[in-house]
PDB file of N, H, CA, C and O in Angstrom:
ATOM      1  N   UNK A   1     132.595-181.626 199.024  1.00  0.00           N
ATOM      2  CA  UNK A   1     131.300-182.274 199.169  1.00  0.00           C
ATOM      3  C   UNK A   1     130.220-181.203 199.259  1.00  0.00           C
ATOM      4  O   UNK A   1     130.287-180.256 200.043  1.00  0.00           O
ATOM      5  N   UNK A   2     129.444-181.366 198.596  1.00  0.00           N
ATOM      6  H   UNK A   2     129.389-182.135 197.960  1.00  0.00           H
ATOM      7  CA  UNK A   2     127.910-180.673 198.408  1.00  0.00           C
ATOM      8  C   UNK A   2     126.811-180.853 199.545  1.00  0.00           C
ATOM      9  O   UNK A   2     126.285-181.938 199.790  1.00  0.00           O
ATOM     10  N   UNK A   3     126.500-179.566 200.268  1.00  0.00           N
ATOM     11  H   UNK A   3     126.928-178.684 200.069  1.00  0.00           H
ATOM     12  CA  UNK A   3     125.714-180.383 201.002  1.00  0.00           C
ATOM     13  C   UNK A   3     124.572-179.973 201.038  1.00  0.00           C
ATOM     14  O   UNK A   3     124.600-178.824 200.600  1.00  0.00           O
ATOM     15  N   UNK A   4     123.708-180.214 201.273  1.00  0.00           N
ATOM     16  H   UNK A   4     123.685-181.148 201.630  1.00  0.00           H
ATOM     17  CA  UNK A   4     122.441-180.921 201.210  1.00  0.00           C
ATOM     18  C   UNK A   4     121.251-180.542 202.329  1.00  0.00           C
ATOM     19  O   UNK A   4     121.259-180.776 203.538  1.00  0.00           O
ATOM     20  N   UNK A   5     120.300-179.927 201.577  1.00  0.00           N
ATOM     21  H   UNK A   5     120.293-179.737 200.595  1.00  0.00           H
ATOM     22  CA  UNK A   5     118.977-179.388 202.838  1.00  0.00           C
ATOM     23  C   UNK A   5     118.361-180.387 203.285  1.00  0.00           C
ATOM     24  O   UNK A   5     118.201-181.378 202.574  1.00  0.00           O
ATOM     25  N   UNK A   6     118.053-180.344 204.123  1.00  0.00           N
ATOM     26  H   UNK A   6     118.183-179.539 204.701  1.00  0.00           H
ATOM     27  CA  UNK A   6     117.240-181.478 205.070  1.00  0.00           C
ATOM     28  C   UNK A   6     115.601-181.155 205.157  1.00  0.00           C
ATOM     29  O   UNK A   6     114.735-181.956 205.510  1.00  0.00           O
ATOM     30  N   UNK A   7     115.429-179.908 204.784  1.00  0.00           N
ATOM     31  H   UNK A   7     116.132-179.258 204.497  1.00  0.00           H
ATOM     32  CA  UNK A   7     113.996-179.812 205.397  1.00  0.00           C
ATOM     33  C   UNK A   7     113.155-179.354 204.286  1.00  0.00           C
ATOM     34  O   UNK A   7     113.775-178.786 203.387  1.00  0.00           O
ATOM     35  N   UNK A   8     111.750-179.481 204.123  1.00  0.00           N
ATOM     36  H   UNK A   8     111.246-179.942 204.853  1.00  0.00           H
ATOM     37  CA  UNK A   8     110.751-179.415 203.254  1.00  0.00           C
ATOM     38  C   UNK A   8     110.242-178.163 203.177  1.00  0.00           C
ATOM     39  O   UNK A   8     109.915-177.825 204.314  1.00  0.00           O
ATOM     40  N   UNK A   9     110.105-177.643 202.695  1.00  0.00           N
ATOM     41  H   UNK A   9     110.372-177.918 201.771  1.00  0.00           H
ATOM     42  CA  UNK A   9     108.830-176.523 202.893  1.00  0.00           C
ATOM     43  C   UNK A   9     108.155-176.462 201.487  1.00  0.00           C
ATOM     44  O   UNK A   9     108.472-176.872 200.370  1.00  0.00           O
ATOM     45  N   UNK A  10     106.736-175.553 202.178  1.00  0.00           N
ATOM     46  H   UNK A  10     106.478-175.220 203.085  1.00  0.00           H
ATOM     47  CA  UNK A  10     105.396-175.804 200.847  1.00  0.00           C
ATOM     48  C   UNK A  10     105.736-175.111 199.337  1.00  0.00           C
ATOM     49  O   UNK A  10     104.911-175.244 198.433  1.00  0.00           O
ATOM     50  N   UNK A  11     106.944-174.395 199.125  1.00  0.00           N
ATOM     51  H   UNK A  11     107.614-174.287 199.860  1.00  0.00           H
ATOM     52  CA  UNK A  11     107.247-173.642 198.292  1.00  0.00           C
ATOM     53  C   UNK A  11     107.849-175.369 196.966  1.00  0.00           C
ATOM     54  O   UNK A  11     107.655-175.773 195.820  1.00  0.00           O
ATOM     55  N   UNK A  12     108.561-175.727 198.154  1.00  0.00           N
ATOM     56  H   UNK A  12     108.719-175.399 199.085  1.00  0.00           H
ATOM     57  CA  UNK A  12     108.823-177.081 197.208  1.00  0.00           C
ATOM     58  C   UNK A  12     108.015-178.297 197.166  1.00  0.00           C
ATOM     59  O   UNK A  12     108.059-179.109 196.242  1.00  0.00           O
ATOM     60  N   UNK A  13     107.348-178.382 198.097  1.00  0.00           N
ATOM     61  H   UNK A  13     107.312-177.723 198.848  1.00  0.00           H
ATOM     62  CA  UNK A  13     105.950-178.952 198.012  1.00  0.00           C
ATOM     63  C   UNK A  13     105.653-178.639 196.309  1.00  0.00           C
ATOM     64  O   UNK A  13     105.689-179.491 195.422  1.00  0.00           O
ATOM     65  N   UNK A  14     105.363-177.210 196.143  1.00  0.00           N
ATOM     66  H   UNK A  14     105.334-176.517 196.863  1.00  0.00           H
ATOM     67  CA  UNK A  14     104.591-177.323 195.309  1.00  0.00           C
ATOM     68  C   UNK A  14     104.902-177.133 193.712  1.00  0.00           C
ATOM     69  O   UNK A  14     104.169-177.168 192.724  1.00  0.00           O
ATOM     70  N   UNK A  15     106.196-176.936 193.875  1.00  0.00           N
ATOM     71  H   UNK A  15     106.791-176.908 194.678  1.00  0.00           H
ATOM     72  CA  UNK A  15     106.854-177.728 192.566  1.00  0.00           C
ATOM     73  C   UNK A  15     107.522-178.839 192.193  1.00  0.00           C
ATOM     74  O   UNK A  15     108.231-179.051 191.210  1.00  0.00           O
ATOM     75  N   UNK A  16     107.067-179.821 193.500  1.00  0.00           N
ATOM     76  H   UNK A  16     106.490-179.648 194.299  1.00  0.00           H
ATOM     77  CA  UNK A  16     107.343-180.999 193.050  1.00  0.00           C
ATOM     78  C   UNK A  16     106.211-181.332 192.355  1.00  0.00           C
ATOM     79  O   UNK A  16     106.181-181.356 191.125  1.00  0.00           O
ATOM     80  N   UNK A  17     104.951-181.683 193.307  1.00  0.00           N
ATOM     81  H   UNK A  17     104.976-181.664 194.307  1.00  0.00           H
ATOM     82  CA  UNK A  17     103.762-182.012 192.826  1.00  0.00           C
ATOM     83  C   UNK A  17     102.921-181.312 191.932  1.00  0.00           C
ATOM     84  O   UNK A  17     101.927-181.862 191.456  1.00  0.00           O
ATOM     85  N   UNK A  18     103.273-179.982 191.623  1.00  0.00           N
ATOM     86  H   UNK A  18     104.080-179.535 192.009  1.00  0.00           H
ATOM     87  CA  UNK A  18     102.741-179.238 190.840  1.00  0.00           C
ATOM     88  C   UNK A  18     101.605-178.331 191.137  1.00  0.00           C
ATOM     89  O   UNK A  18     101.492-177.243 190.571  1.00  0.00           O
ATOM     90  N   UNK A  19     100.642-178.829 192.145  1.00  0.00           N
ATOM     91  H   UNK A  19     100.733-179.713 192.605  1.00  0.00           H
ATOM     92  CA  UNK A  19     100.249-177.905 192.914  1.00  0.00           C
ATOM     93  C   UNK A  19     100.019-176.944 194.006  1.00  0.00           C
ATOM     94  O   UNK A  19     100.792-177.173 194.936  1.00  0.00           O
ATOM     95  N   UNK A  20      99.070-175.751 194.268  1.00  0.00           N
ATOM     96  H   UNK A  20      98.442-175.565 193.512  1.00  0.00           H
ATOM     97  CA  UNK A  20      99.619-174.593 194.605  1.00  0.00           C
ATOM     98  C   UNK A  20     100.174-175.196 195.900  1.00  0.00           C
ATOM     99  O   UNK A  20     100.208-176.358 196.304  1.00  0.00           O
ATOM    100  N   UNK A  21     100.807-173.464 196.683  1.00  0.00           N
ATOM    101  H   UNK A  21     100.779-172.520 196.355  1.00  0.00           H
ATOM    102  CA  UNK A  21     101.843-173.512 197.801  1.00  0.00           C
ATOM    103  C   UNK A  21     100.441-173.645 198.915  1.00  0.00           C
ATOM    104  O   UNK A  21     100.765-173.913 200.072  1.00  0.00           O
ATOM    105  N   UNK A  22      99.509-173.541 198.750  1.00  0.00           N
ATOM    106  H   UNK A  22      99.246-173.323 197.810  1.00  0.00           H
ATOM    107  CA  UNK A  22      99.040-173.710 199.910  1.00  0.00           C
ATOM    108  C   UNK A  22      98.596-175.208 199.787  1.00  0.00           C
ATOM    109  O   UNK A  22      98.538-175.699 200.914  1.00  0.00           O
ATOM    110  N   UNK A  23      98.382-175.782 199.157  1.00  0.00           N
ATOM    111  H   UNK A  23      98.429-175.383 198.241  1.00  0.00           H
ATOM    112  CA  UNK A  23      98.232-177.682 199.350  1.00  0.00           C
ATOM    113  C   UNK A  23      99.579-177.756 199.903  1.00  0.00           C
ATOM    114  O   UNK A  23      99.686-178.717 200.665  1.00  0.00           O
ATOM    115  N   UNK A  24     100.790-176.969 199.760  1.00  0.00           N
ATOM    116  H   UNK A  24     100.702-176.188 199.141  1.00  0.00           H
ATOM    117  CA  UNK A  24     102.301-177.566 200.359  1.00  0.00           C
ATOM    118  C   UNK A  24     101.873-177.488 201.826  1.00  0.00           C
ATOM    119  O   UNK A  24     101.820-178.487 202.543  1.00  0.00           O
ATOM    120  N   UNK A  25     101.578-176.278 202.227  1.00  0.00           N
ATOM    121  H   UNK A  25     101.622-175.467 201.644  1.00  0.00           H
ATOM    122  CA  UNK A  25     100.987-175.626 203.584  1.00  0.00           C
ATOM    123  C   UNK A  25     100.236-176.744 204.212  1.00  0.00           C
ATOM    124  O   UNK A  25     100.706-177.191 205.258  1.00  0.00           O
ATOM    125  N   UNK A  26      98.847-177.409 203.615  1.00  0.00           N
ATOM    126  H   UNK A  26      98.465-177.046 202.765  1.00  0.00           H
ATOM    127  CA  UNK A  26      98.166-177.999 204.445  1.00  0.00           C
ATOM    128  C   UNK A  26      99.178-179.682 204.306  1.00  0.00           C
ATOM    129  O   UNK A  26      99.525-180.216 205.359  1.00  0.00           O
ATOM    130  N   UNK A  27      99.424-180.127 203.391  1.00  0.00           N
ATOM    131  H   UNK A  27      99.142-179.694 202.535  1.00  0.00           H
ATOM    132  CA  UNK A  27     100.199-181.387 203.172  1.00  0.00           C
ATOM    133  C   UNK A  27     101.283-181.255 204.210  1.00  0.00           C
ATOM    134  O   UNK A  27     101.038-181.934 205.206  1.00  0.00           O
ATOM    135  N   UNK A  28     102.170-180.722 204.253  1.00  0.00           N
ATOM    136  H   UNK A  28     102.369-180.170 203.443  1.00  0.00           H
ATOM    137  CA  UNK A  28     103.220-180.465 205.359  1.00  0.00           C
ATOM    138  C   UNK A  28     102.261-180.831 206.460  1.00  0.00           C
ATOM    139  O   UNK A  28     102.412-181.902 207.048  1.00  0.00           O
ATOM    140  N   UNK A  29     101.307-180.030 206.766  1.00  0.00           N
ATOM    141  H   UNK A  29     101.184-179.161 206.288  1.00  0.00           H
ATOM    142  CA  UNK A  29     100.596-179.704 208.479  1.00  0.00           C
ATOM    143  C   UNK A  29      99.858-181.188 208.330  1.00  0.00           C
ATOM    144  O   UNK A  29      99.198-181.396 209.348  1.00  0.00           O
ATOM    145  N   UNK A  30      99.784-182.030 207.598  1.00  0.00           N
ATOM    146  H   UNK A  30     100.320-181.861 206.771  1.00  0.00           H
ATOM    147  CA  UNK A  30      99.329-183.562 207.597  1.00  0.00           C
ATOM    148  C   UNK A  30     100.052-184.254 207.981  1.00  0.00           C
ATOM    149  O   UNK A  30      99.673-185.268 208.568  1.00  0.00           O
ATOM    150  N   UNK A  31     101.084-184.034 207.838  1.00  0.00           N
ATOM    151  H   UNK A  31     101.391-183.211 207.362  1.00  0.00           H
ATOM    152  CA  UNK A  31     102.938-185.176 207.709  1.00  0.00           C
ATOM    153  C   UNK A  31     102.967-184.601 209.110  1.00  0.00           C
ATOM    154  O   UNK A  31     103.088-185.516 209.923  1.00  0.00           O
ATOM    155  N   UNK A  32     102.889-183.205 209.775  1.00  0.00           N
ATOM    156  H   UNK A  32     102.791-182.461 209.115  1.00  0.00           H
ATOM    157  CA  UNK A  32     103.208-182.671 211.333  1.00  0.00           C
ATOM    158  C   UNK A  32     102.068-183.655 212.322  1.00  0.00           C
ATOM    159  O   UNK A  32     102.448-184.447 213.185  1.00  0.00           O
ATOM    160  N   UNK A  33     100.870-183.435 212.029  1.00  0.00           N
ATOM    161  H   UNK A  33     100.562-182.791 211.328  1.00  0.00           H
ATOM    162  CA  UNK A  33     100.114-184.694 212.546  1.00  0.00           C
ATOM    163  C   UNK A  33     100.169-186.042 212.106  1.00  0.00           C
ATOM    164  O   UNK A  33      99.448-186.765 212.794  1.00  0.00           O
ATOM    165  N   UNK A  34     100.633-186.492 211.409  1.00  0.00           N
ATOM    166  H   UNK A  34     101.218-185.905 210.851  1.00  0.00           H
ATOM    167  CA  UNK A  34     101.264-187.767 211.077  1.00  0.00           C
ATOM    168  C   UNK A  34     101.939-188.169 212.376  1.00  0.00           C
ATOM    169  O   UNK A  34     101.567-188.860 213.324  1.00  0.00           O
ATOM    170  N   UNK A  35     102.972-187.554 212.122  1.00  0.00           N
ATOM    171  H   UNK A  35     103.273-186.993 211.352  1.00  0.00           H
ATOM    172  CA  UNK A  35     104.126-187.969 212.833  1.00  0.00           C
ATOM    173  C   UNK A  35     104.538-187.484 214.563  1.00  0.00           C
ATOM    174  O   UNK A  35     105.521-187.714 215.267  1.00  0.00           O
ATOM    175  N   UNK A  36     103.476-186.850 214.752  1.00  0.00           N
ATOM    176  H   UNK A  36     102.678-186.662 214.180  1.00  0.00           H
ATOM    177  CA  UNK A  36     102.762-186.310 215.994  1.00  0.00           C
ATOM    178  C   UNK A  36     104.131-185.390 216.458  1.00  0.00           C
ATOM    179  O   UNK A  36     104.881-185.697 217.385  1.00  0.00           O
ATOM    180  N   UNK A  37     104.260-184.239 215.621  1.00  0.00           N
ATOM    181  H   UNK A  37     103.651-183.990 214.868  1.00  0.00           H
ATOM    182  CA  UNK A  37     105.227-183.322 215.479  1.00  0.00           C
ATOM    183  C   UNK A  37     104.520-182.173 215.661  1.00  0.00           C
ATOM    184  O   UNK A  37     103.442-181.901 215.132  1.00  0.00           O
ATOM    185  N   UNK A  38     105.385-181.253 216.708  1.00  0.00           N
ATOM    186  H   UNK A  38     106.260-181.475 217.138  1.00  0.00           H
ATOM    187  CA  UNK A  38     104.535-179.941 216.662  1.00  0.00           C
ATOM    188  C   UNK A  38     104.545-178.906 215.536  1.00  0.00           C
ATOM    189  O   UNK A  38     105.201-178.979 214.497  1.00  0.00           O
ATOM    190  N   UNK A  39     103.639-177.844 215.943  1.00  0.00           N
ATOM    191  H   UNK A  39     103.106-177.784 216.788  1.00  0.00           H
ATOM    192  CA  UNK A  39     103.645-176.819 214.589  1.00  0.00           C
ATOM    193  C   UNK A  39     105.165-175.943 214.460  1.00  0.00           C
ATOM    194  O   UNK A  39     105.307-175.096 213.578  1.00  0.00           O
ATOM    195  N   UNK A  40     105.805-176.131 215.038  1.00  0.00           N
ATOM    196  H   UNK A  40     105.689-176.820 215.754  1.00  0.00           H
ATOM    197  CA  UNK A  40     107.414-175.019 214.451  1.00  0.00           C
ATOM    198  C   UNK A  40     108.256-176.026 214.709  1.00  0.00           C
ATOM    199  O   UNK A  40     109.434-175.753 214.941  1.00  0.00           O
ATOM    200  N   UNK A  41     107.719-177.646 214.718  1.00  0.00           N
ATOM    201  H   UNK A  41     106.762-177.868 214.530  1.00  0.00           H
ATOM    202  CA  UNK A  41     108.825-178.288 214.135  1.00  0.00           C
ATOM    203  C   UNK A  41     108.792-178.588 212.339  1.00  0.00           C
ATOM    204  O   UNK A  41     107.815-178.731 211.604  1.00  0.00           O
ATOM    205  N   UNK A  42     110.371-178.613 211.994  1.00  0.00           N
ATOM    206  H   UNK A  42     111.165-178.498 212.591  1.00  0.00           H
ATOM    207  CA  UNK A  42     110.245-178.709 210.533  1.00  0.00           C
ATOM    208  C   UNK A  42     110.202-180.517 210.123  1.00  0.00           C
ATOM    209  O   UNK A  42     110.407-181.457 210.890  1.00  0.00           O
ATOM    210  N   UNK A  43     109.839-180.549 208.555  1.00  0.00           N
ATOM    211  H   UNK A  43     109.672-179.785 207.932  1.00  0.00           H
ATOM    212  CA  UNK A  43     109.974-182.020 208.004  1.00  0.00           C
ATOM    213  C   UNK A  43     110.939-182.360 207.185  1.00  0.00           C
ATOM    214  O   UNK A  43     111.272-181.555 206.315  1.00  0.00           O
ATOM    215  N   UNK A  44     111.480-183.412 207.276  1.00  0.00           N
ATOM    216  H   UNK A  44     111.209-184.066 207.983  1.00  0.00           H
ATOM    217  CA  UNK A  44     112.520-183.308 206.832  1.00  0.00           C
ATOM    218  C   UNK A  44     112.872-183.963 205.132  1.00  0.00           C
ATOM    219  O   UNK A  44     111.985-184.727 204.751  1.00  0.00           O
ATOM    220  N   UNK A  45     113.538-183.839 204.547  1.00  0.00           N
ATOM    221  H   UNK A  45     114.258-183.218 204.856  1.00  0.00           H
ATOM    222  CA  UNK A  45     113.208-184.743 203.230  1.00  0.00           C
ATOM    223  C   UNK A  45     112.702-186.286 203.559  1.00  0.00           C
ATOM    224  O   UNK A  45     111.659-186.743 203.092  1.00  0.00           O
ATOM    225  N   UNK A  46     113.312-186.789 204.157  1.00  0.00           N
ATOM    226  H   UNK A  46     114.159-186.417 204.536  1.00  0.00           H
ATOM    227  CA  UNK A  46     113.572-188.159 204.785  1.00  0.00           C
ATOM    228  C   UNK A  46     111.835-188.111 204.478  1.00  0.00           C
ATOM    229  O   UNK A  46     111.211-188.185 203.419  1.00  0.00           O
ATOM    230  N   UNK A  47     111.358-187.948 205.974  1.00  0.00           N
ATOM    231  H   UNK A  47     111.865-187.888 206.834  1.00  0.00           H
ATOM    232  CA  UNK A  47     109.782-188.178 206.426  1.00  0.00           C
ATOM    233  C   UNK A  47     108.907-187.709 204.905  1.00  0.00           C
ATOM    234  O   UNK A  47     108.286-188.517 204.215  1.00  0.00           O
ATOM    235  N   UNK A  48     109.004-186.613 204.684  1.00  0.00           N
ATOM    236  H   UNK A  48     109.508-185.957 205.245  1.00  0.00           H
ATOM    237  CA  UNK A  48     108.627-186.843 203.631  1.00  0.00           C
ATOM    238  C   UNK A  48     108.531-187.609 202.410  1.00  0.00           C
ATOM    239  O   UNK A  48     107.434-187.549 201.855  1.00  0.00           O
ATOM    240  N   UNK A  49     109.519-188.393 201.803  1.00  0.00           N
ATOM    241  H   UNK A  49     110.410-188.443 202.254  1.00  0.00           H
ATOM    242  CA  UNK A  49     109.921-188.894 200.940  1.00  0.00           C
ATOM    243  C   UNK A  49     108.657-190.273 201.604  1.00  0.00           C
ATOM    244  O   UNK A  49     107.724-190.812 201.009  1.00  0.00           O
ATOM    245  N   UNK A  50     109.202-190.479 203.130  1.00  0.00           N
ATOM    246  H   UNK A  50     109.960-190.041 203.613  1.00  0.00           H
ATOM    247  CA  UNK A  50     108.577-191.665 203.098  1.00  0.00           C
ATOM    248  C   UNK A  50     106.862-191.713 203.469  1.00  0.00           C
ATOM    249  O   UNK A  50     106.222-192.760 203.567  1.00  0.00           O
ATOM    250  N   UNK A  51     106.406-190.592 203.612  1.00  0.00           N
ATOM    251  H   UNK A  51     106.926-189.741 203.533  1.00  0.00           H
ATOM    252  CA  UNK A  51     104.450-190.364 203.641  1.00  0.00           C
ATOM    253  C   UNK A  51     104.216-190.276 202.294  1.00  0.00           C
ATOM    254  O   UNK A  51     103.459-191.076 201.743  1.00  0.00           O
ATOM    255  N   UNK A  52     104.903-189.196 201.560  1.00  0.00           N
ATOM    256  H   UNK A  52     105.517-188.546 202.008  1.00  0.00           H
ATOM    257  CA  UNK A  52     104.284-189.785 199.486  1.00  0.00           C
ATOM    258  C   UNK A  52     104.849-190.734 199.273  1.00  0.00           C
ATOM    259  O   UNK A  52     104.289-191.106 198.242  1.00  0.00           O
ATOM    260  N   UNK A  53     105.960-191.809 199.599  1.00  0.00           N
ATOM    261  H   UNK A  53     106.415-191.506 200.436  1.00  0.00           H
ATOM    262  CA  UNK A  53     106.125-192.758 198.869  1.00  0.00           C
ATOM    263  C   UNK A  53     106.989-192.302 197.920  1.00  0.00           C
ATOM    264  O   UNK A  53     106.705-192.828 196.843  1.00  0.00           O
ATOM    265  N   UNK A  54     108.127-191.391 197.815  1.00  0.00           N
ATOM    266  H   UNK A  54     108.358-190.965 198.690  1.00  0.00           H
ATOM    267  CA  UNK A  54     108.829-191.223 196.835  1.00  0.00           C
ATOM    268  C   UNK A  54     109.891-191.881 196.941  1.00  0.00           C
ATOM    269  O   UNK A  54     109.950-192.736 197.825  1.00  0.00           O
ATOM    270  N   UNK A  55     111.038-191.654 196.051  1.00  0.00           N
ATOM    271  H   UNK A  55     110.990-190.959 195.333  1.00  0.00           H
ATOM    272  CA  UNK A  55     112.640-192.088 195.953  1.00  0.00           C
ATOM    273  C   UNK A  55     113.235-190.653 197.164  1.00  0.00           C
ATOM    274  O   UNK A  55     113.000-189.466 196.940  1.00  0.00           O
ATOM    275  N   UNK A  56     113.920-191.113 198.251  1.00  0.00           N
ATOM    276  H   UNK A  56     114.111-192.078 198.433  1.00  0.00           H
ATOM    277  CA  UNK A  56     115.036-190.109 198.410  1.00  0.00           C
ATOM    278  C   UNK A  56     115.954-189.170 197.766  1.00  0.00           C
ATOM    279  O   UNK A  56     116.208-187.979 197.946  1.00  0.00           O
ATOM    280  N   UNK A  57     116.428-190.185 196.858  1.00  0.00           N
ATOM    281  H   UNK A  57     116.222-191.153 196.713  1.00  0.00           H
ATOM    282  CA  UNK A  57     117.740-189.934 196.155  1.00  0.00           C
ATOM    283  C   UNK A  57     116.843-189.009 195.087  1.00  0.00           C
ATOM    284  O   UNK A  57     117.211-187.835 195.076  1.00  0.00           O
ATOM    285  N   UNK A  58     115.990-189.249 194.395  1.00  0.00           N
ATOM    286  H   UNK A  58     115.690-190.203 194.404  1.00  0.00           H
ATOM    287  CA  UNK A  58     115.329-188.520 193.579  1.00  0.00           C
ATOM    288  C   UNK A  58     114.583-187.151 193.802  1.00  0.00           C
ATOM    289  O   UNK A  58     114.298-186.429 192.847  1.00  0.00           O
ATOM    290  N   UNK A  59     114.224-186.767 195.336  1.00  0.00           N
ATOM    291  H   UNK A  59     114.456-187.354 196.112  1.00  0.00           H
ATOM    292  CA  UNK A  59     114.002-185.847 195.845  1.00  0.00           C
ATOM    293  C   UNK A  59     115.324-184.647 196.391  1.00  0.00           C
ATOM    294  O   UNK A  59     115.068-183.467 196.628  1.00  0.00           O
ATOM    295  N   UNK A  60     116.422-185.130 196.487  1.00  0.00           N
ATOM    296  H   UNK A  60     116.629-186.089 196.295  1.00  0.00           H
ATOM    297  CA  UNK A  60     117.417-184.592 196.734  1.00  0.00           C
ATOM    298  C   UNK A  60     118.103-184.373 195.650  1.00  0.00           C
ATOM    299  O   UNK A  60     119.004-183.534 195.677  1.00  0.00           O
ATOM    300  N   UNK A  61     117.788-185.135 194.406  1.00  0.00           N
ATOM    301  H   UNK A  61     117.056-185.816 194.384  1.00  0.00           H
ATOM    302  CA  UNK A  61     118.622-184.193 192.633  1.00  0.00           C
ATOM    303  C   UNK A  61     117.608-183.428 192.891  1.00  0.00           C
ATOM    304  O   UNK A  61     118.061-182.289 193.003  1.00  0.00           O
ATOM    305  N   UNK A  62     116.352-183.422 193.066  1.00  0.00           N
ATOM    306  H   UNK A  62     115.983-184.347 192.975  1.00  0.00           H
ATOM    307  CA  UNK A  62     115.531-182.383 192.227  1.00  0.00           C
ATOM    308  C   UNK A  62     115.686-181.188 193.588  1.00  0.00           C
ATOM    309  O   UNK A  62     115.571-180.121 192.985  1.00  0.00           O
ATOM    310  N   UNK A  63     115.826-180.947 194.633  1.00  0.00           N
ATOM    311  H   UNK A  63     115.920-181.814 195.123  1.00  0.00           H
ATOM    312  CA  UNK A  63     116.231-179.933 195.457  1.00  0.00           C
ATOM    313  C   UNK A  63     117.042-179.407 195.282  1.00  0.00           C
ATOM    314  O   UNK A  63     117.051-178.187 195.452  1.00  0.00           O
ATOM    315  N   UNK A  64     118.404-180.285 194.739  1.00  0.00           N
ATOM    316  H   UNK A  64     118.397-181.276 194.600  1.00  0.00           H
ATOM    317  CA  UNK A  64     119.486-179.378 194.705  1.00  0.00           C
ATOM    318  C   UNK A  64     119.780-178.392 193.436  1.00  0.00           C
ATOM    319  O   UNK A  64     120.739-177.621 193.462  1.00  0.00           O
TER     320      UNK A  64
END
């Protein structure tokens, strides 16, 4: 079994969406006040997937 990252960072932020790593930077630090998470906690695909509104399953082919 293959396993599987759990957590986001702006580097993939910004080749999902296509733009730069620092929109990953401030977008992440949106989802951390979102979810009233401190700053050196991480996000996880999950939370993410569900503040843009994406597919899970579709965020986890394209990570791996």
């Amino acid at each position: 079994m293959k396993t599987r990252r759990l957590c986001v960072f702006p580097k993939d932020v910004q080749c999902i969406t296509g733009k730069s790593e620092r929109y990953g930077r401030r977008l992440l630090a949106d989802i951390r006040v979102f979810l009233k998470k401190e700053p050196h906690q991480f996000i996880t695909v999950y939370e993410f997937a569900a503040y843009c509104g994406l597919d899970v399953e579709d965020l986890f082919d394209y990570l791996d």
